[in-house]
N, C-alpha and C positions, 0 to 999 in steps of 0.2 A: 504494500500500500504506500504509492509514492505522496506525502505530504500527510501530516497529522494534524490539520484545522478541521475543522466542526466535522465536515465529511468522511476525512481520511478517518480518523479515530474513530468518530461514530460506526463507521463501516469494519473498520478493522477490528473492533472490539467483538463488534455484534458474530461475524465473520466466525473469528474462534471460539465465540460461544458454542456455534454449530459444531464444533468437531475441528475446523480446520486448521492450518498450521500458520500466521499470518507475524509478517515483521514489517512493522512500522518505518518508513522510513523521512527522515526531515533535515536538512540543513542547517537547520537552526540548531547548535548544541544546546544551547540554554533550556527549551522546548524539551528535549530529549532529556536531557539530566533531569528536570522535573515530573517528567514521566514514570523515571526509573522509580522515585520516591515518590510515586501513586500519588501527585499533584498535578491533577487536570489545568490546560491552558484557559478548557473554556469551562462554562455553566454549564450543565445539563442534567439535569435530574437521574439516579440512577448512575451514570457514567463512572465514576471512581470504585463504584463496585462490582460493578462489571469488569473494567477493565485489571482491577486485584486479582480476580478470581483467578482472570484467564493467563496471570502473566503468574499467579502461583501454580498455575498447571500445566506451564511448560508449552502455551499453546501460541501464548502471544508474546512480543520480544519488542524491545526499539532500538533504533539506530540512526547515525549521522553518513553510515555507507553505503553507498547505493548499490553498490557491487554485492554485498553480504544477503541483502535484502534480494536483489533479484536472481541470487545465484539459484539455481535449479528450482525455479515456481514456474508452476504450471501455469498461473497467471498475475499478469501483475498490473494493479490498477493504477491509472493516474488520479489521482486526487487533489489537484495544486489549486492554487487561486487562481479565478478568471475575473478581475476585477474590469469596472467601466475605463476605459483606456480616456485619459486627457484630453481634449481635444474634440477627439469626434463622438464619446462615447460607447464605439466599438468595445466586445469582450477583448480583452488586453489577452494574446493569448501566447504571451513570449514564457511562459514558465510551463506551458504545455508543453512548447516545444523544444523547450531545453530540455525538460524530464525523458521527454519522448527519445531526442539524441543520446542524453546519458543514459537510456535504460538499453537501446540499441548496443551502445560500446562494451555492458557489462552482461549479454546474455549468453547462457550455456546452453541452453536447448529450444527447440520449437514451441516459445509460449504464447499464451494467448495476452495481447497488450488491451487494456479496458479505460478507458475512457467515461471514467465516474464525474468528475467536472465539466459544470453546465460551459457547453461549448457550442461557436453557429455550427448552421448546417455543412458540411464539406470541412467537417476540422477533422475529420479520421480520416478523411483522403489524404490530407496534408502528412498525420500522424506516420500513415502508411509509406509515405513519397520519402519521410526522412527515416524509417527505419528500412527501408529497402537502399536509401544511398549511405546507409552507415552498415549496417549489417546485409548485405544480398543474399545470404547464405542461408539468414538466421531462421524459418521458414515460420516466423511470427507473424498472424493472424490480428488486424486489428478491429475493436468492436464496441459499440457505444451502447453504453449501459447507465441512462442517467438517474438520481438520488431524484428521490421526491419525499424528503423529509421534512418535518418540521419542527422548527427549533424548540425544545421546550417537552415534545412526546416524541424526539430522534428515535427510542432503541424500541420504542412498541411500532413503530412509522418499520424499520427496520423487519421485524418479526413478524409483524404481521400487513405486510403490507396490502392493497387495494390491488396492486399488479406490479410485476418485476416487468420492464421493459428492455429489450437484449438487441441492437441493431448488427447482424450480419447477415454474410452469405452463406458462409463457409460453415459445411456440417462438422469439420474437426473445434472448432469455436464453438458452437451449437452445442457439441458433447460437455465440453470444458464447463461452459456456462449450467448447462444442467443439473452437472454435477455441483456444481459452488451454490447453484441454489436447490439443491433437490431436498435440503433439512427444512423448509418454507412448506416443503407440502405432507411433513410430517406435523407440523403447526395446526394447515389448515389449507384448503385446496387457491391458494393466489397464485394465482393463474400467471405465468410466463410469457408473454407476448415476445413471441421472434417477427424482427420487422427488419427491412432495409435498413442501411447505418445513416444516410440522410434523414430517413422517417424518422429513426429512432433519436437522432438529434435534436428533431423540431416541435415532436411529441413535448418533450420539457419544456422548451418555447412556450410553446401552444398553451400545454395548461397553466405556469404560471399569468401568462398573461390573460387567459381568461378569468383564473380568479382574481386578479387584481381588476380586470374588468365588471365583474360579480360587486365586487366592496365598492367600488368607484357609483355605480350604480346605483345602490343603496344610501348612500352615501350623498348623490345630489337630489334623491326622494327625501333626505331627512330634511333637506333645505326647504325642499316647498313642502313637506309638513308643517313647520314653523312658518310658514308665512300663512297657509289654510287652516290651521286649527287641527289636527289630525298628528301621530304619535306614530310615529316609525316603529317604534316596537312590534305593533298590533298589524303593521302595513307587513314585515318583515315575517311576521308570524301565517299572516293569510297567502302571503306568495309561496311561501318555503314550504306552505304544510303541500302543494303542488309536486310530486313527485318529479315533473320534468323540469323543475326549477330547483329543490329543494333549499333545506332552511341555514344548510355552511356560507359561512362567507357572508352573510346579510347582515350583520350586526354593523350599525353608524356606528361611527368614531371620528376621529384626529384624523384619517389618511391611515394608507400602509405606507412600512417602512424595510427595516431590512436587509439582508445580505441578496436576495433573491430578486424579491418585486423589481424593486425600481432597477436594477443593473441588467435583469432577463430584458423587460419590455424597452427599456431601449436598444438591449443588443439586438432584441427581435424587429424593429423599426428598422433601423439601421441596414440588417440583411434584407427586408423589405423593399427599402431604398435603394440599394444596389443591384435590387434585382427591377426594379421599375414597378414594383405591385406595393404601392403603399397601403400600410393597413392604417387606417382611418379613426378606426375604433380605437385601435389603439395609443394611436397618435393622443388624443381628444381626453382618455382614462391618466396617461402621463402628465397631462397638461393642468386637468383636473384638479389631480391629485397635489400637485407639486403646490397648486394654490388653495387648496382647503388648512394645509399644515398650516400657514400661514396667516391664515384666515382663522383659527384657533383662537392664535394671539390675540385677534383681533374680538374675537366673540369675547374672551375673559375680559378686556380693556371695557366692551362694553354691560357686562356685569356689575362691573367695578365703578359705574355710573361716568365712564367716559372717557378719565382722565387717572392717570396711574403716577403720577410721576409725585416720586417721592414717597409713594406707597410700597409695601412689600406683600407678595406674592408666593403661596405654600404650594412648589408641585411635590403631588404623589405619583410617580413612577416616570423614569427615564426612559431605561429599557423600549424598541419599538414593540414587545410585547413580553405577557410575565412569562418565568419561567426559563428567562436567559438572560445574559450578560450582555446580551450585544445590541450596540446602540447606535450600526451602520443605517441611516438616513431617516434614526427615531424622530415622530413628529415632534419630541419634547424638546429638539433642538432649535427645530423653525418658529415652536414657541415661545419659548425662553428669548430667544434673538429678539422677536417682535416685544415682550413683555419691558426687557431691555432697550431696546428703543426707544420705548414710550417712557423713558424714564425711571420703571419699579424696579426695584430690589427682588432677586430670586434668592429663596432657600428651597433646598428638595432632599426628597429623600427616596430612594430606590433599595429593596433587600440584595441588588444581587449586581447592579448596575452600577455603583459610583464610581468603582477602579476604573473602566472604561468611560464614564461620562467625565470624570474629572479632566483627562485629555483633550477632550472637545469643546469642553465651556470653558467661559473664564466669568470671573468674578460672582460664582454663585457658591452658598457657603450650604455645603452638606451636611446634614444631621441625620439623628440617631434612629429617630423615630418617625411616626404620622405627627404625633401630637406636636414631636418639638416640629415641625415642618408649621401646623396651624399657629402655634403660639406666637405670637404678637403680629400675624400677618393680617391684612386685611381682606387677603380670600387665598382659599385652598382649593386646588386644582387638582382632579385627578384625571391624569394623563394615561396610565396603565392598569389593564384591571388585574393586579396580582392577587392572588386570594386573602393577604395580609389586607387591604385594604377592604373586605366586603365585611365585615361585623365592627367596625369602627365603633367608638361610644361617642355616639352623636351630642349628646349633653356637654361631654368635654371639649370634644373639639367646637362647640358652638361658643364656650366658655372661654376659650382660651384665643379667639379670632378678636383683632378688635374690633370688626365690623363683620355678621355674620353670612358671609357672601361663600356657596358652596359650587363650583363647576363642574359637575361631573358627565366630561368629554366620552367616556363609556358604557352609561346609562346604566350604573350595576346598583342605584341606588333608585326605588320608589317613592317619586315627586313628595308623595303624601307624608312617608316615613321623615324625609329630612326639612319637611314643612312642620310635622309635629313637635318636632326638635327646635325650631325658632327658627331654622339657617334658610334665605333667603336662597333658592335653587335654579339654577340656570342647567338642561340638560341638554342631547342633540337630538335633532328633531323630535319635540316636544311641544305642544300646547302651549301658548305662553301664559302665566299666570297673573297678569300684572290686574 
């Protein structure tokens, strides 16, 4: 497993739970020595127990060699970063192609090369072009196999997944593949989709961007609820109970954020664009979204009856969602920016997020808890619904605000419950109550 961020580990961990024999590998020493001593890089629930288990049974291993790692595997995944490339937005995919050259130069026998990291379409042609001009001999087989995890329920997403999708031709790949996932149908029958390695590329495309198109949607219906009188929960509830719609993905908020959303749908634009077939929809969901986060800011400001400056501000959760560490394109940043502009003072507080948020922000001052987050603010924000935040004591925190103004950007809280409580309630798309 070439690269051990969120994918690589998540996969390699899960991997030798199954039985198999799997060595980590990463560039990063530092990464790796904290590995050794069962100190995960990222968040993930479950993760450090898992990966104990498997590395006290001899099944999993790490390393900074790429050679040791690829020596006699039958298959070896790429798993690296494909971040938004500067400039154009393009997947940046210069560490595909490095892994792909160095895995070429260290191979002993006929393996199958997998391509786990979200990559465009015709990135396993390329994959293929630089191991046949490095190794001609080597009679490796390349195939696109993308992660459809999600951060927060990674090793159940893993185990029991919806569908394993496998893009080749090649029936020697075919066997390999079967074999690495054949403990998946001792679980439960998840079904194996063999597809073209172009299909199976774009398949990942596709769905992330249609769920971000899903949110996006909901998301400008929570808008004209608020303006009609009408409560997107209930709007949410009657679309979804629709089996050809159903009810994931509909929940208003802040925008989506993430490793995934925003970096797929523009890399998927992008190939669009070069190919002459602009997608539209997608275009329009990007655009959307990028100005709801920001428009956040803005909804708090006017909670706050207008004018913030010199006031201070309690968010609850950083994180672009609970259950992880990571806070690549969280809405809480384009809020906090806005919040900050308009003059107020941020403090926040996140369980799982502030080693990562502290790098991003600046001048916001981190605390311990919800409450020290409300105390002497003049509204509290909650931006993530981490389960820490759903049985709050509402008497406290109404006590401890000095002006009782509650924003809750996730709706995990009942209009009436936090009106009983004193606290003056602003939610998304909701009724207004004035």
């Amino acid at each position: 497993m070439i690269g051990t961020g969120y994918v690589g580990l998540v996969s390699g961990a899960c991997f030798s739970d199954f039985g198999h024999e799997v060595v980590c590998v990463d560039k990063d020493a530092r990464k790796i020595e904290l590995l050794h001593q069962n100190v995960m890089p990222i968040y993930e629930p479950g993760l450090d127990a898992l990966v104990a288990s498997n590395v006290k049974a001899g099944r999993l291993s790490f390393t900074t060699d790429l050679a040791e790692g690829v020596k006699d595997a039958d298959a070896v995944f790429i798993a690296v970063g494909t971040p938004s490339r500067r400039g154009d937005g393009h997947a940046d995919l210069s560490y595909v192609f490095a892994a792909a050259r160095e895995i070429a130069e260290n191979l002993t026998k006929p393996s199958v090369i997998v391509t786990k990291s979200t990559v465009p379409v015709g990135t396993g042609d390329e994959v293929e072009r630089i191991i046949a001009e490095v190794a001609p001999n080597s009679g490796a087989k390349v195939v696109s196999n993308p992660e459809f995890l999600r951060e927060g329920a990674a090793i159940e997403d893993f185990k029991r997944p919806d569908r394993v999708v496998v893009g080749t031709d090649d029936e020697f790949a075919r066997q390999v593949m079967r074999e690495i996932y054949r403990p998946l149908s001792l679980n439960q029958s998840a079904p194996v989709l063999f597809t073209g390695r172009r299909t199976s590329e774009l398949i990942k495309y596709a769905a992330n961007a249609f769920l971000a198109v899903k949110i996006t949607f909901i998301n400008e219906i929570a808008d004209l609820c608020e303006q009609v009188g009408a409560d997107v929960q209930e709007v949410s509830r009657g679309i979804g109970m629709d089996n050809r719609i159903g009810g994931k993905f509909l929940h208003a908020g802040p925008g989506y954020g993430g490793s995934c959303f925003p970096k797929d749908t523009l890399a998927l634009m992008k190939t669009a664009a070069d190919n002459e077939t602009p997608l539209r929809i997608v275009e329009a969901t990007v655009q959307v979204n990028d100005a709801r986060k920001r428009a956040m800011g803005r909804k708090v400001i006017k909670a706050m009856g207008g004018d913030v400056r010199g006031k201070t501000v309690g968010i609850l959760g950083l994180t672009f969602k609970p259950n992880t560490d990571d806070m690549r394109d969280a809405p809480s940043l384009s809020i906090i920016a806005a919040l900050q502009d308009a003059g107020a003072t941020v403090k926040a507080y996140d369980p799982e997020g502030v080693e990562q948020a502290s790098k991003m922000l600046t001048d916001v001052a981190f605390v311990e808890n919800p409450y020290a987050a409300a105390e002497g603010s003049d509204a509290l924000v909650i931006v993530t619904e981490w389960d820490a935040f759903r049985a709050l004591d509402l008497t406290r925190i109404k006590n401890s605000l000095n002006s009782p103004v509650l924003v809750d950007l996730r709706n995990i809280y009942p209009p009436a419950e936090l009106e009983r409580a004193g606290l003056r309630y602003t939610g998304v798309g909701k009724p207004s109550h004035d």
